[in-house]
N, C-alpha and C positions, 0 to 999 in steps of 0.2 A: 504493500500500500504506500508506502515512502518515496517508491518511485513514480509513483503516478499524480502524489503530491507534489511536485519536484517545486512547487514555487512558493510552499508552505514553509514555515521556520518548525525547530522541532516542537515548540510550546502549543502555533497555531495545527499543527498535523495532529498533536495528543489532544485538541482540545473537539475539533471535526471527528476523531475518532469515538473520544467519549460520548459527543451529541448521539452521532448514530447509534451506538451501542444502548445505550438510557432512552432515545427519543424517536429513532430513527430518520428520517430525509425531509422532517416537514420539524423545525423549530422555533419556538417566540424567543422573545427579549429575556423577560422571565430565565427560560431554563438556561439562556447563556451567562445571564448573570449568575445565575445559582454557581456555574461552574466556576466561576472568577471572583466572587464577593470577599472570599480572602486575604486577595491582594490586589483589588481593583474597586475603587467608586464608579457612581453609575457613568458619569462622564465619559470614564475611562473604557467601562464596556461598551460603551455608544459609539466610541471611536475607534475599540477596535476591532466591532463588527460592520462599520462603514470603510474598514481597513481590510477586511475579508469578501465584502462586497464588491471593493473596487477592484481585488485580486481576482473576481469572478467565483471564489468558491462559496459563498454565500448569495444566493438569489431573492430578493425584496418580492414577496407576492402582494402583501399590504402590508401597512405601520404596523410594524414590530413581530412580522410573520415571514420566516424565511425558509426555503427551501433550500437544501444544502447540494451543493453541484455534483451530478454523476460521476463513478471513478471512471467512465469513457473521456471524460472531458470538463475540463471549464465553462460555465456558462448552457450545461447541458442538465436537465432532472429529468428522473426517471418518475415523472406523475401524470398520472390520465391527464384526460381535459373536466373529467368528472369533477374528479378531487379536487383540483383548482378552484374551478367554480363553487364549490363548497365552502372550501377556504376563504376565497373572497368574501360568501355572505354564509354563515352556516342557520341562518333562520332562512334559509329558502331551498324548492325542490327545485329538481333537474326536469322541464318537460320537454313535449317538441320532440324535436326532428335526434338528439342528444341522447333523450331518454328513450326514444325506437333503438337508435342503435346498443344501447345498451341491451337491448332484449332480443338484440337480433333479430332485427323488423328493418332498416335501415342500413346501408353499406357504402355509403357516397361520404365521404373526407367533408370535416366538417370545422371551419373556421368561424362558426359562431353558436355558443351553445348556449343558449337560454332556461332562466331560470324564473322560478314563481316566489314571489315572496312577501311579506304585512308591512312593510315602510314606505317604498319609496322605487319609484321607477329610474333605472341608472341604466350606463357601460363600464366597462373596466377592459382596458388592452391588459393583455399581458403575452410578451412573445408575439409571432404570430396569429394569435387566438383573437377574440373579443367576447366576453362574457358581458350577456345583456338579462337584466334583474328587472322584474314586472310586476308592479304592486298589485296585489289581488285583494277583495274584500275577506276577511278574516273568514268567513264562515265558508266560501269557497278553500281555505288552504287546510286542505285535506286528504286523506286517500294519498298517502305516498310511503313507498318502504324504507329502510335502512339496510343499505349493501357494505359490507366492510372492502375499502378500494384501498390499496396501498398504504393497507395497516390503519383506516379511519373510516368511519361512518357516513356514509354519501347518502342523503336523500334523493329516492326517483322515484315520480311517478308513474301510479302503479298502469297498465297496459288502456284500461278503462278510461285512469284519469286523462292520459295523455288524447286520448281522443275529445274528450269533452272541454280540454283546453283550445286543441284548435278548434271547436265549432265555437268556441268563445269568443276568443283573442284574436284569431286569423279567419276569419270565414269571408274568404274569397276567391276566385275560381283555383287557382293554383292550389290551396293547400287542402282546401275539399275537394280537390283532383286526390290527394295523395290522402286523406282517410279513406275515401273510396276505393283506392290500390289496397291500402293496406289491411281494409277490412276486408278485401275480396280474397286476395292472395293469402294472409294468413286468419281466416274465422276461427280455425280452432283453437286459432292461441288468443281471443278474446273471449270473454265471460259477457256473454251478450245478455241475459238476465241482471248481471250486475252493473252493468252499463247503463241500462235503464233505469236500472233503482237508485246509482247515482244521479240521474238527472235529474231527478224530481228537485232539487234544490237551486238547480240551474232557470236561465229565462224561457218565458213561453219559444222565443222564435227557437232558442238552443234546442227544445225538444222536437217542435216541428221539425227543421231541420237533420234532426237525425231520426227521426219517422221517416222522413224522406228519403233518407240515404236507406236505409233499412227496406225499404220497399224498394227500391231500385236493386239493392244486394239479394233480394227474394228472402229476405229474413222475417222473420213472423214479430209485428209490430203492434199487434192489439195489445198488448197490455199498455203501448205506452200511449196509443191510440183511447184508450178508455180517459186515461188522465187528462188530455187534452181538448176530450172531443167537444166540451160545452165551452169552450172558450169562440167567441165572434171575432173578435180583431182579425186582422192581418197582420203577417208579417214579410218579410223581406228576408228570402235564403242569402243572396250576396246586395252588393249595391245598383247591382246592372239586373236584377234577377225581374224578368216580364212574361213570363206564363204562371200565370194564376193555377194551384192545382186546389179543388176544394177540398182533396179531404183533410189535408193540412191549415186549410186555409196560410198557403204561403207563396207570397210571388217567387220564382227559381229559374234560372236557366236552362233552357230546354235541356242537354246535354246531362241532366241529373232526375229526368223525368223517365221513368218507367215508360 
């Protein structure tokens, strides 16, 4: 390991090795102090973790959250795109296009992974990545697991939820293109019963909307058809959506009509 450190002093090489050993590849301020408070104030830790960082072997994910550089290389970590994004905010899920591929629904390289969370709508670059954070109302942030990803806890939603995010947040031809793939292609690996009973706390058009899509997939949609059916409003599948279908009472793009 000494040699792969070669730009490390003996103290900084003992002290990278103890992190990983006690912490492994993801460390805060905290535990680097803990290692040094003997013979170091906080100043002095502060500068000589901004002295490890500009060495490349300390990586900045956020204030006072560092990732410790792979032994392939300087300026390289050995972390999903998951676990980052968690790191960033860890009050939020992984959904979207992120959390398919996590389930093995999704296979296209992915430079932006989106996450659901109760504050505040943001970006974060980090690398070539961009992790984007999307305030959702509290009773919506629900229904998601915990996966242990490189030694820590990754929130992602669960196969269900990630559907009912995009008929929420993105319901526009492109990414109801791709629920529709995705529920076609893999049905057996959704809980289509479960999917439904999740919605009930979602909006009218979000249920219409996926009646619809259910009836186009030839998936049996009375139960969710019962819930809805004494509602008169209209609604709108996308924002271009002009054929009227009554059982939904929903305007929708031809292209998703049965």
């Amino acid at each position: 390991m000494s040699k792969i450190y070669t730009s490390l002093s003996a103290k900084e090489l003992e002290l990278i090795e103890r992190l990983i050993l006690d912490h492994g590849n993801v460390v805060n301020f905290n535990m680097i102090y803990e290692k040094l408070a003997k013979n170091k104030g906080k100043q002095e830790v502060k500068n000589f973790i901004s002295k490890l960082v500009k060495k490349g072997w300390l990586i900045r994910i956020k204030r006072g959250v560092f990732a410790i550089s792979s032994i392939a290389g300087r300026g390289n970590i050995e972390l999903s795109q998951l676990s980052i994004a968690q790191i960033i905010n860890n009050e939020s899920y992984i959904s979207f296009e992120a959390a398919l591929q996590h389930y093995g629904l999704f296979d296209q390289y992915l430079r932006v992974v989106i996450s659901v969370g109760k504050k505040r709508t943001y970006s974060r670059k980090f690398s070539d990545w961009t992790f984007k954070y999307m305030k959702v109302k509290k009773d919506l942030f629900s229904d998601f697991k915990e996966y242990n990803l490189d030694g820590m806890l990754v929130k992602i939603a669960s196969k269900e939820k990630i559907i009912l995010d995009f008929l929420t947040y993105r319901r526009n031809l492109y990414d109801l293109d791709l629920v529709v793939e995705k529920l076609r292609e893999y049905k057996n690996d959704f809980d289509i019963e479960r999917l439904i009973k999740l919605s009930e706390k979602y909006s009218i058009t979000v249920k219409k909307t996926l009646g619809l899509i259910l009836d186009l997939l030839e998936i049996n949609s009375d139960v969710l058809y019962e819930k809805i059916k004494d509602n008169k409003n209209h609604s709108f599948m996308t924002s271009g959506g002009d054929v009227f279908v009554a059982k939904w009472r929903i305007y929708a793009n031809e292209k998703f009509i049965k």
